[in-house]
C-alpha positions in Angstrom: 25.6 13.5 -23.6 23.2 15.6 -21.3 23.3 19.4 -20.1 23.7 19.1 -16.6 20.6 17.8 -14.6 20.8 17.3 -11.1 17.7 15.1 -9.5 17.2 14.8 -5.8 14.3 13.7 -3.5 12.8 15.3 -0.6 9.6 14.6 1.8 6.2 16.4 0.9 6.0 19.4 2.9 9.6 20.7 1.8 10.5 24.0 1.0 13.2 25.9 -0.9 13.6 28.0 -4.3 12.6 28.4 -7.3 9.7 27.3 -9.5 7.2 25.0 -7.5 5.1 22.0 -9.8 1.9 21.1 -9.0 -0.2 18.4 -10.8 -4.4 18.2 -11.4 -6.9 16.4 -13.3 -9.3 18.1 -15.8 -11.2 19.1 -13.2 -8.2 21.1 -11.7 -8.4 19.5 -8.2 -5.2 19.9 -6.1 -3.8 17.1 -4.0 -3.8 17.9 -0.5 0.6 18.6 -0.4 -0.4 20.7 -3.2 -3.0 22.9 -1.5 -0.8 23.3 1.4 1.9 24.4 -0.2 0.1 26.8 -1.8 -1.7 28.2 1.0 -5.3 29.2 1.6 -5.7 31.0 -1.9 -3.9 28.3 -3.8 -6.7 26.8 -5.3 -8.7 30.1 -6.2 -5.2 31.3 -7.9 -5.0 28.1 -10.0 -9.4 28.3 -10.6 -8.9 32.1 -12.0 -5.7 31.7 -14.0 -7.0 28.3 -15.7 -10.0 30.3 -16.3 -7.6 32.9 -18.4 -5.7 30.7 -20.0 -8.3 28.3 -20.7 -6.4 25.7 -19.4 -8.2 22.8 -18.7 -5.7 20.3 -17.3 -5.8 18.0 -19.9 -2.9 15.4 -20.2 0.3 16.5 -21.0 -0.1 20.2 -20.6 0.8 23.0 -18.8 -0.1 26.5 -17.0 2.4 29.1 -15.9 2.0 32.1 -13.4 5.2 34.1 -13.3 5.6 35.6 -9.6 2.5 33.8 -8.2 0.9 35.9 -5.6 1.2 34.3 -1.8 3.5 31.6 -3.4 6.8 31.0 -2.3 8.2 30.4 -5.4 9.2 32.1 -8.5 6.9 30.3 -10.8 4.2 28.0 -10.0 3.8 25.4 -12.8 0.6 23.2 -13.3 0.8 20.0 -15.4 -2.1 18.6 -16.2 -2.9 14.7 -16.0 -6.1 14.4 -18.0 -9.2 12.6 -17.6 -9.7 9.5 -15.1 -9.0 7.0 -17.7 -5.7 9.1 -18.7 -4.4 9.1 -15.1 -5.1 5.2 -14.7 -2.6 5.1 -18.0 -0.4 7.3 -16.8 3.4 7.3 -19.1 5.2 8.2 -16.0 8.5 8.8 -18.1 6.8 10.7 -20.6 5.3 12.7 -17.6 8.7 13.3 -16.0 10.4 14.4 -19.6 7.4 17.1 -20.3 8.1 18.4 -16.6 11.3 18.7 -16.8 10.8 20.7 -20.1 8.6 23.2 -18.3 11.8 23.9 -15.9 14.4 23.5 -18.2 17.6 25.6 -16.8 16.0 26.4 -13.5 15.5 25.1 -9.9 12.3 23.6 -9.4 10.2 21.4 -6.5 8.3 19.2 -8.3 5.2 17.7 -5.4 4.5 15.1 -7.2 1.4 13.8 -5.4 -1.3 13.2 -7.9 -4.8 13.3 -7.3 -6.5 10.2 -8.1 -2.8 8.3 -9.3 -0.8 6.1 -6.9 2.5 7.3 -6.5 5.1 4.9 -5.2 8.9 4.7 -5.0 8.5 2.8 -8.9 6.6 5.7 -10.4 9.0 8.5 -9.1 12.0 6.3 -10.4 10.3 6.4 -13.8 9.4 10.3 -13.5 12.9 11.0 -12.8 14.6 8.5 -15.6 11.9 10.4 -17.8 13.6 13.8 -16.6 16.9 12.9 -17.5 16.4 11.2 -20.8 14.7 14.7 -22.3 17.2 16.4 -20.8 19.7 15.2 -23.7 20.8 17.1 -26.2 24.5 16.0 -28.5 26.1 19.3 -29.5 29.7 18.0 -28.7 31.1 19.7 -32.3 29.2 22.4 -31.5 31.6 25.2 -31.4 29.3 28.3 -30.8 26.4 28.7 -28.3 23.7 30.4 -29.6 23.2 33.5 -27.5 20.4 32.7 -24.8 22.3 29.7 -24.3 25.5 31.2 -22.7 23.6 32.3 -19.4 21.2 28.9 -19.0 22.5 26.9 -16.1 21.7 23.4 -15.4 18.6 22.2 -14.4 18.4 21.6 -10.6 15.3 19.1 -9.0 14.1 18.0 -6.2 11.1 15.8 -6.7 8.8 15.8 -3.3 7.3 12.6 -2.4 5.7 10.5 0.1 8.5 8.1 0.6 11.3 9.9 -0.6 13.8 7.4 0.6 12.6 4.6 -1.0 12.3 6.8 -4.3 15.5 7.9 -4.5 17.0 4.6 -4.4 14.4 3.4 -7.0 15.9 6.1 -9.1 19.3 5.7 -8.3 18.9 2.5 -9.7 17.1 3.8 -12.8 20.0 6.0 -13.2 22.0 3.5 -14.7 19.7 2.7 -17.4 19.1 6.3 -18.2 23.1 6.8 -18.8 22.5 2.9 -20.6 20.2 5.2 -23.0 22.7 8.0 -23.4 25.4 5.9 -24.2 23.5 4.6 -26.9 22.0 7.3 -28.5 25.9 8.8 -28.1 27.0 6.1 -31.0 24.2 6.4 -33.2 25.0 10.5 -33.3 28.1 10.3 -33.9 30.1 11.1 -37.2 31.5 7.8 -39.4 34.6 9.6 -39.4 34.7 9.4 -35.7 33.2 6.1 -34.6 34.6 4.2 -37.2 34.1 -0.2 -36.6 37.8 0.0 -34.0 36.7 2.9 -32.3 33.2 1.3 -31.7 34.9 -1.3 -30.5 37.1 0.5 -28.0 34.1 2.2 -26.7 32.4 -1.1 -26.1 35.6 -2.4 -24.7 35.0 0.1 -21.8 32.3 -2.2 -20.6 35.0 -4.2 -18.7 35.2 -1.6 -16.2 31.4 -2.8 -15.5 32.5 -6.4 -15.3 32.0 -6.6 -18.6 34.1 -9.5 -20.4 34.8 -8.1 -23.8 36.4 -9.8 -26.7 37.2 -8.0 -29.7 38.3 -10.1 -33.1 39.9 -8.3 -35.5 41.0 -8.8 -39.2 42.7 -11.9 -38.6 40.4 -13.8 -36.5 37.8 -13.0 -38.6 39.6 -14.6 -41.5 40.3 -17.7 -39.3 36.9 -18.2 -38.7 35.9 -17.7 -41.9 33.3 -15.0 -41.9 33.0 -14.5 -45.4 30.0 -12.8 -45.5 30.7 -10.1 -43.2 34.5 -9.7 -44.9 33.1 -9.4 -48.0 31.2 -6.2 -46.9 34.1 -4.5 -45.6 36.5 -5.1 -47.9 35.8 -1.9 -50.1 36.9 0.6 -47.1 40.3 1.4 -45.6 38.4 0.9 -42.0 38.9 -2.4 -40.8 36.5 -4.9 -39.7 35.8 -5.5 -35.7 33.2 -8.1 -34.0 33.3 -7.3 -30.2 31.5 -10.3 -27.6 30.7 -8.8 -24.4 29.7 -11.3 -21.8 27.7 -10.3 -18.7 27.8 -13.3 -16.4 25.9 -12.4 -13.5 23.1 -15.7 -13.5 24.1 -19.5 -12.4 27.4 -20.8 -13.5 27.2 -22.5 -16.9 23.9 -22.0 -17.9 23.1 -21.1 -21.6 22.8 -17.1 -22.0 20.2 -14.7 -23.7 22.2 -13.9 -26.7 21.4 -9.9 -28.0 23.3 -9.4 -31.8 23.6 -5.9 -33.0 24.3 -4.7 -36.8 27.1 -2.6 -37.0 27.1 -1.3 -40.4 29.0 2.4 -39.5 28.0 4.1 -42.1 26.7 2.3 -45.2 27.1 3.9 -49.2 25.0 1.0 -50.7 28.4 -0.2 -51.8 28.6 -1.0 -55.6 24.8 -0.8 -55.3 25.3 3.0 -53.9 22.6 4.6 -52.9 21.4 8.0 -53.6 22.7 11.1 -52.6 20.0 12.8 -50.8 19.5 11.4 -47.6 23.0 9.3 -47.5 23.9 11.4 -44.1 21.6 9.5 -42.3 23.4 6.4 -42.8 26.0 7.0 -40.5 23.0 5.8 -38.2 23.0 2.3 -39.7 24.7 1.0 -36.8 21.3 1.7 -34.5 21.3 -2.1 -33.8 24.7 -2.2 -32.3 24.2 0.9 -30.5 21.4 -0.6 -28.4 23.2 -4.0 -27.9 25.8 -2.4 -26.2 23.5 0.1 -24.0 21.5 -2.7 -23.1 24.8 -4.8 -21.9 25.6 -1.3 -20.2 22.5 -1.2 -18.7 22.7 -5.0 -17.3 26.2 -4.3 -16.1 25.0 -1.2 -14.0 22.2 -3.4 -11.9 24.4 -6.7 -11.6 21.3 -8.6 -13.5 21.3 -12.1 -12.2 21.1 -13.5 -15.4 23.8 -14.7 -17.9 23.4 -12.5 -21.2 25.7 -12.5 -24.4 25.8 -9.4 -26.6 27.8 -9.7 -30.2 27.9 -6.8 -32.3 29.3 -6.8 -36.1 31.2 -3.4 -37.2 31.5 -2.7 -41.3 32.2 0.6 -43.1 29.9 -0.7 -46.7 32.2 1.4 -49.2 32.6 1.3 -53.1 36.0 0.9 -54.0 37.9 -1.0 -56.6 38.5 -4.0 -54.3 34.1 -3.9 -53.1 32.2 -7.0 -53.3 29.7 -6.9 -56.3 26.3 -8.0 -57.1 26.8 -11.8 -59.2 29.6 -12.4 -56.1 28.6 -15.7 -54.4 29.9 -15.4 -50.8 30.8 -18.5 -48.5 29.4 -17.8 -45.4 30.6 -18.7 -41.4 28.4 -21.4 -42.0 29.0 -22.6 -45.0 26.4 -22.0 -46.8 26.9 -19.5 -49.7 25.1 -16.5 -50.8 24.5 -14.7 -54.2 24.9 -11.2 -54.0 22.3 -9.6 -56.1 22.4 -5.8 -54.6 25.4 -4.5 -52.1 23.7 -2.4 -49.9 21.5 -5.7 -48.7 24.8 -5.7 -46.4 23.4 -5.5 -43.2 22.0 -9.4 -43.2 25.4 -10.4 -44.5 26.6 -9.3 -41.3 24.4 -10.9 -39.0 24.6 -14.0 -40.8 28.2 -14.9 -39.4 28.0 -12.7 -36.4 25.1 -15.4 -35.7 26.3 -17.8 -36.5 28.9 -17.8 -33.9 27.0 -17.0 -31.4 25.0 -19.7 -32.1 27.7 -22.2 -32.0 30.4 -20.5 -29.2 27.5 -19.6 -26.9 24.8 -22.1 -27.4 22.4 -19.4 -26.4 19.1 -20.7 -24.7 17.0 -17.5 -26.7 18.4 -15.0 -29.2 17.1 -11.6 -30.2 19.1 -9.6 -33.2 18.2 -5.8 -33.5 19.2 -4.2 -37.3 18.2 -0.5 -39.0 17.9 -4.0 -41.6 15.1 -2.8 -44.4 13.3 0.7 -45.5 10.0 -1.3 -46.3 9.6 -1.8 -42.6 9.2 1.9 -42.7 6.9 1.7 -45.7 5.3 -0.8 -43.5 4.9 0.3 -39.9 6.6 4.1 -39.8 8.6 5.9 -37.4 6.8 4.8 -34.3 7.0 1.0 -33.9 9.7 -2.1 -35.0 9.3 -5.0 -36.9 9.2 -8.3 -35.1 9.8 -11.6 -37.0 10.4 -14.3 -34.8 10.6 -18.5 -34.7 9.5 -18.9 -31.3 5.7 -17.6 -30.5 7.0 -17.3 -26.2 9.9 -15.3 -27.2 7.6 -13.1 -29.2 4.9 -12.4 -26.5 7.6 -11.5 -24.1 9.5 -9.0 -26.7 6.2 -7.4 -27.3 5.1 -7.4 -23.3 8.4 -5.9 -22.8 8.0 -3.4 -25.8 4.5 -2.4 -24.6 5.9 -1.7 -21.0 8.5 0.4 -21.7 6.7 2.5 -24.9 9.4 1.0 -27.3 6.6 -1.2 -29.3 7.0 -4.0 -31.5 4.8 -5.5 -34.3 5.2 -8.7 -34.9 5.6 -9.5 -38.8 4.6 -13.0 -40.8 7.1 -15.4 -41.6 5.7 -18.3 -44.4 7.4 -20.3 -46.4 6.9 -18.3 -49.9 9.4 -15.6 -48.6 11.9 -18.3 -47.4 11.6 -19.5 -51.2 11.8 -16.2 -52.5 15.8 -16.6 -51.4 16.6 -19.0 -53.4 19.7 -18.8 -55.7 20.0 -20.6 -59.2 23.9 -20.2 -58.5 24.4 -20.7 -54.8 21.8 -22.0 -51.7 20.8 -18.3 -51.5 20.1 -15.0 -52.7 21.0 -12.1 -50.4 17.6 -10.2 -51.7 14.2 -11.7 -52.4 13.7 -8.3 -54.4 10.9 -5.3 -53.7 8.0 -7.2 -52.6 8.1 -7.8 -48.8 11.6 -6.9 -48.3 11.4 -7.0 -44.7 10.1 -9.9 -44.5 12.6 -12.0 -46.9 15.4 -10.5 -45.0 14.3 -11.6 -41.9 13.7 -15.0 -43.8 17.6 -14.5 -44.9 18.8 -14.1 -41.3 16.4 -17.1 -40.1 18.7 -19.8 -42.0 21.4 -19.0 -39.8 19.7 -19.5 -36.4 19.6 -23.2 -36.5 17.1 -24.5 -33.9 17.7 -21.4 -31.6 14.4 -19.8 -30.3 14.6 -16.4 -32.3 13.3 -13.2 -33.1 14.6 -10.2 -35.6 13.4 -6.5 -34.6 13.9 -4.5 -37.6 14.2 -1.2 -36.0 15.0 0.8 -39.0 12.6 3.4 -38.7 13.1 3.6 -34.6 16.7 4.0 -34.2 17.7 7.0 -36.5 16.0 10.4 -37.4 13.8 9.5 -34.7 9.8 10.4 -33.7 10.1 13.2 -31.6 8.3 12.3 -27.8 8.4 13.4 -24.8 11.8 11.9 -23.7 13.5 12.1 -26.6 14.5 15.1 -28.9 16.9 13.7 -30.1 18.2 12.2 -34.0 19.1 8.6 -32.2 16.6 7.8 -30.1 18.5 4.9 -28.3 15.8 2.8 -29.4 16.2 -0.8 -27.7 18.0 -0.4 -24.5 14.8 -0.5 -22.5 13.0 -3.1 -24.1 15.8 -5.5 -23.2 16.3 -4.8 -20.6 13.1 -5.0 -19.7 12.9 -8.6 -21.0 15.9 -9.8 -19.4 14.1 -8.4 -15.8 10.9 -9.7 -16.3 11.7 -13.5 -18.1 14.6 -14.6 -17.6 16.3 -13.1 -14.7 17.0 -15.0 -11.7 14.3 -14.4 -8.9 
């Protein structure tokens, strides 16, 4: 959810009220719309204050002048953009989320004419996605304001550009993947007493007003397929399991979809294996995977992609209880194979196992990409700032981590050898669901890669990017929604219909 933001586009040379934006370079040169709308002593006024401030326009910074003399405007704020080599790197959603920080609860018009950047329709789509996504905030159980809250109205902008027509359907078009975004980070926030595995379900289920086909199958058509890997994990809570298919069919008839599998764990104790106490509230979070699955499905939806795209997503409650599954268990999976349990709370790859597996065989996808909160040694591994990318297919891999380095959601991609495949293997059954402490990450995506079959493949572990999340420039928030933009950035640019 998102105070209230509205965003609309105007031509350079526009007035009205408010605060008024400006951009420069570290060497504090206006853009020509910039100088005019400041007037003739627009450029000593920013010179003299920058002098006081020491601001020095350095990237991702700002200068305010309360009541600027000659200015029509209440406030005139100057963002800076940095060097030369920042500007020709320019994070043009990261850009529009630190503006829109600096006007936060006001009216503002934002020129945004940069010297020395080019500044299409594109560009102000991304500023303005960039707006809205900081913009967020989930206080929906919030029952008291604090007190300089309960006068703050919404934020009002109008964003001044060359060709403002062409820019505001560029972002009118973006605003679908921004609400895509918000959707998602919506689930990962909220309580496991609330979005418990049917109420995820329902809310995916809204989908269909997209055009969305949704199947949910509940208790009883996961017994008749026989998912007794993912049953096994559900059957110590009173929540019932769910697996929801969504099917966006908007590329040629019949051809094999992108398949997009999301872990659904809704909130995970560990199980028998419980974990500890401190911390345990973030795993109401473990469902990041899912989460982003369906915003990306969302997000596909809201453009009609032309391209045929599967998303599957498994939802558990991982409980103790006196009828839990316990480590020594040996679990017949979808597949058939069977799986030693050695610790519960290695539940997540249970889940994806038959969750995969019929994808694998219903949809006969032509690439597949699962995204699970799956291990804390990726976080030992990479931190808060990047995923985990194991995959069986080096294209597929190149084109996640193109996608990944477009849209700032970054992937690493991880080894995959044989010794952790081996480090699997049961005495007692064909595998164990752990290959113990030593690259856990890694033997759990090993875990997950016997159930693909020849499918090309790849396993974000996004553990440390989709809950209690970095704080950036567009994002404040505790689920960052991690996911939604990467796929759908790799559906646009590989395998969308041209």
């Amino acid at each position: 959810m998102t105070d209230k933001i509205d965003i609309a586009f105007g031509p350079l040379g526009q007035g009205g009220q408010g605060d008024l934006v400006v951009f420069v370079g570290d060497d504090l040169a206006l853009g020509s719309p910039a100088r005019d709308a400041l007037g003739g002593a627009g450029t000593d006024l920013v010179a003299k204050a920058a002098g006081s401030e020491k601001f020095k326009g350095r990237s991702l910074s700002a200068l305010i002048l309360p009541a600027p003399a000659g200015v029509s405007a209440d406030r005139l704020v100057v963002v800076g953009l940095g060097s030369e080599s920042d500007r020709g790197k320019l994070d043009w959603p990261a850009l529009g989320g630190f503006t829109a920080a600096k006007v936060s609860g006001r009216t503002a018009r934002i020129i945004l004419d940069l010297p020395g950047v080019v500044t299409g329709p594109e560009q102000a789509a991304s500023f303005a996605l960039g707006a809205r996504l900081r913009n967020y905030t989930f206080d929906r159980y919030k029952t008291k304001k604090k007190p300089d809250a309960e006068d703050k109205a919404g934020t009002s902008l109008t964003i001044l550009a060359a060709d403002h027509a062409a820019a505001s359907r560029e972002a009118e078009a973006a605003r679908g993947l921004a609400d895509s975004v918000i959707l998602a980070r919506d689930l990962v926030n909220e309580p496991p007493n609330v979005l418990f595995p049917e109420e995820f379900a329902n809310r995916a289920n809204a989908l269909s007003k997209l055009g969305v086909e949704v199947e949910i199958l509940d208790l009883a058509k996961l017994k008749a397929l026989g998912m007794g890997a993912l049953l096994a994990v559900a059957q110590g809570s009173v929540r019932e399991p769910r697996v929801v298919i969504m099917r966006w069919n908007g590329g040629v008839s019949g051809e094999a979809p992108v398949a997009f599998i999301g872990k659904g764990v809704v909130f995970d104790s560990g199980g028998v294996s419980i974990k500890p106490g401190a911390g345990m509230e973030d795993m109401k979070g473990d469902m990041g995977g899912a989460a982003a699955v369906v915003g990306a499905m969302h997000a596909l939806a809201s453009r009609k992609a032309r391209c045929n795209v599967v998303g599957a997503i498994g939802l558990v409650e991982n409980m103790p209880d006196g009828g839990s599954y316990r480590p020594s268990d040996i679990l017949t999976s979808m597949s058939g194979q069977t799986i030693e349990v050695i610790n519960t709370d290695a539940e997540g790859r249970l889940v994806l196992a038959d969750v995969i597996t019929h994808i694998v065989r219903s949809a006969k996808p032509k690439a597949m990409v699962d995204l699970a909160t799956l291990t804390g040694a990726i976080i030992v591994a990479l931190g808060q700032d990047i995923a985990g990318m194991f995959s069986n297919d080096d294209t597929l891999a190149e084109n996640i981590r193109a996608a990944g380095e477009a849209t700032g959601e970054a992937v690493w991609r991880m080894p995959l050898i044989p010794a952790y495949d081996k480090a699997i293997d049961s005495k007692f059954a064909d595998m164990k669901n752990t290959g113990g402490r030593h690259g856990g990450a890694a033997t759990a995506a090993s875990f997950i890669k016997r159930y693909v079959e020849d499918t090309p493949w790849a396993h974000l572990d996004i553990a440390g990017v989709a809950m209690s999340s970095t704080s950036n420039e567009i994002n404040k928030s505790w689920g960052a929604g991690w996911g939604v933009r990467l796929l759908d950035r790799l559906i646009r640019d590989h395998y969308e219909a041209r």
